[in-house]
C-alpha positions in Angstrom: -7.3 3.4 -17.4 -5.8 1.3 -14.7 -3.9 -1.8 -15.2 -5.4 -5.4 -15.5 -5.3 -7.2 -12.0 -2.5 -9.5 -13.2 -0.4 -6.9 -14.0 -1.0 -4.8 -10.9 0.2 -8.1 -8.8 3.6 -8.9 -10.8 4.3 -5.2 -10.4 3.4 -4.8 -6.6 5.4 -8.4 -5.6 8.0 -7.8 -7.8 8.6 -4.5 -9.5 10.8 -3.0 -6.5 13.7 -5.5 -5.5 13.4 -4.8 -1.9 9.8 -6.0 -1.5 10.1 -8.9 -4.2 12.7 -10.5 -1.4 10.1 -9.6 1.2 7.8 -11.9 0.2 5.0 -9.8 0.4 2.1 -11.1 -1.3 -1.4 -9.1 -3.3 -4.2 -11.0 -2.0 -6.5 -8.8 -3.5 -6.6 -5.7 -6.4 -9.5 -4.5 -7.1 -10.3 -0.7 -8.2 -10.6 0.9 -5.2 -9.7 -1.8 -2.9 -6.3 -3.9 -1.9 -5.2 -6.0 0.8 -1.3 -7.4 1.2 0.3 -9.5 3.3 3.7 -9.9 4.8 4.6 -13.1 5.7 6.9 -13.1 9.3 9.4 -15.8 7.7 12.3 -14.1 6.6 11.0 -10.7 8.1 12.1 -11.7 11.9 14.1 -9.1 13.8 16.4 -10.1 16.7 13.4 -10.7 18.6 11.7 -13.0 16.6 8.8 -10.4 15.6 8.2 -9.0 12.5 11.1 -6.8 11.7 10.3 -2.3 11.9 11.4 -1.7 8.3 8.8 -4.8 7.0 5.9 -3.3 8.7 6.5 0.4 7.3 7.1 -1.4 4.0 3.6 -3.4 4.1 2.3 0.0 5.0 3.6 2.3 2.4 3.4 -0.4 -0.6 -0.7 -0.2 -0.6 -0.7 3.4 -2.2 1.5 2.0 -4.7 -0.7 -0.9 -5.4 -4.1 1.6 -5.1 -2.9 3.9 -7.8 -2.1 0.4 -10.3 -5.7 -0.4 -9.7 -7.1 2.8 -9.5 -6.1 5.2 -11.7 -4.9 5.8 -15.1 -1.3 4.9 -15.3 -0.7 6.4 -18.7 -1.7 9.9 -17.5 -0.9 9.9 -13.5 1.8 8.9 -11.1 1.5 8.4 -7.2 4.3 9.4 -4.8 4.6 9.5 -1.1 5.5 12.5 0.4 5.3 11.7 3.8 4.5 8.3 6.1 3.9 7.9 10.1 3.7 4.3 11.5 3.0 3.8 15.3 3.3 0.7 16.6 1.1 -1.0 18.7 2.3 -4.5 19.6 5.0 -6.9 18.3 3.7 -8.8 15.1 4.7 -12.3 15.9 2.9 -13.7 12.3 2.0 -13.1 8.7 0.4 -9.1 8.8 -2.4 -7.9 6.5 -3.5 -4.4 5.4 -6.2 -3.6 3.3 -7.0 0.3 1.6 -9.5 1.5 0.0 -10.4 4.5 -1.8 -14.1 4.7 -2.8 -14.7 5.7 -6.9 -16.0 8.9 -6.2 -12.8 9.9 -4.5 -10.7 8.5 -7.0 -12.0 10.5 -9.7 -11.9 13.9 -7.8 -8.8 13.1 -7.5 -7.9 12.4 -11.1 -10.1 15.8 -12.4 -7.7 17.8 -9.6 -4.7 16.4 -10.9 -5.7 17.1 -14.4 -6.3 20.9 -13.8 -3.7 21.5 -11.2 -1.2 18.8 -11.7 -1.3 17.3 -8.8 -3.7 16.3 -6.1 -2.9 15.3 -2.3 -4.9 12.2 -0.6 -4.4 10.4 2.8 -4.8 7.0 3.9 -5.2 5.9 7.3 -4.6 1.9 7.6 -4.1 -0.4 10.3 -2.1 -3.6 9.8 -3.3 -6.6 11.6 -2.7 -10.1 12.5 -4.4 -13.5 11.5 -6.7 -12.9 14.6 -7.8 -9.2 13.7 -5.4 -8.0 16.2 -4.1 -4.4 15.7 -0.2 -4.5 15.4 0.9 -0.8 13.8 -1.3 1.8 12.6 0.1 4.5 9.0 -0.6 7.7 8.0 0.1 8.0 4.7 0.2 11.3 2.6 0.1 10.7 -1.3 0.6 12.5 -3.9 -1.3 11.7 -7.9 0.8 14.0 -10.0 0.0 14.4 -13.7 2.7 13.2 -16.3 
């Protein structure tokens, strides 16, 4: 069973230290379907654009907050083995990504990592600006392992 949508929040803002200080922020968890935002102020680099490391962190973080939403925490746990960020322009505001894994999907996914322990998923998301624009595109490779 997944976790309530309050729950999911406090533990994708604040569970891991580095992304509590972040400031990213859940703007929507729904089974199946997320979307975050990183908020430029206090994410700068030298340049005054979003900062490399904040990007691939609003990028990686959705799988995280998926898996809280989508799957059944008591029996499964999600890890990343492998993440590919290409970036397209300089993010010079607040960024949003949204995923989305449809319900079909998720339980394949569950029944593959009941029998075989584990089961391997991809998500391809593109982080954008208040305008729509396309700043950095992920690759994702996840991992649901069985407990």
């Amino acid at each position: 069973m997944s976790l309530p949508a309050e729950l999911a929040r406090q533990l994708t803002e604040e569970q891991i230290a580095f992304v509590k200080r972040s400031g990213l922020k859940a703007e929507l968890l729904e089974p199946g379907h997320v979307r975050l935002c990183m908020p430029l102020a206090g994410n700068q680099n030298h340049l005054g654009s979003m900062y490399a490391g904040a990007l691939f962190t609003l990028a990686e973080i959705p799988g995280g907050a998926l898996f809280l939403t989508s799957f059944d925490s008591q029996r499964f746990y999600p890890i990343v083995k492998e993440m590919n960020l290409r970036f397209r322009r300089p993010a010079t505001g607040d960024i949003r990504v949204e995923a989305r894994l449809g319900s079909e999907q998720i339980e394949q996914l569950q029944s593959q990592a009941t029998r075989q322990g584990k089961a391997e998923y991809v998500l391809e998301l593109q982080l954008t600006d208040d305008s729509g624009e396309v700043v950095a595109e992920s690759r994702g490779l996840y991992q649901l392992r069985r407990r």
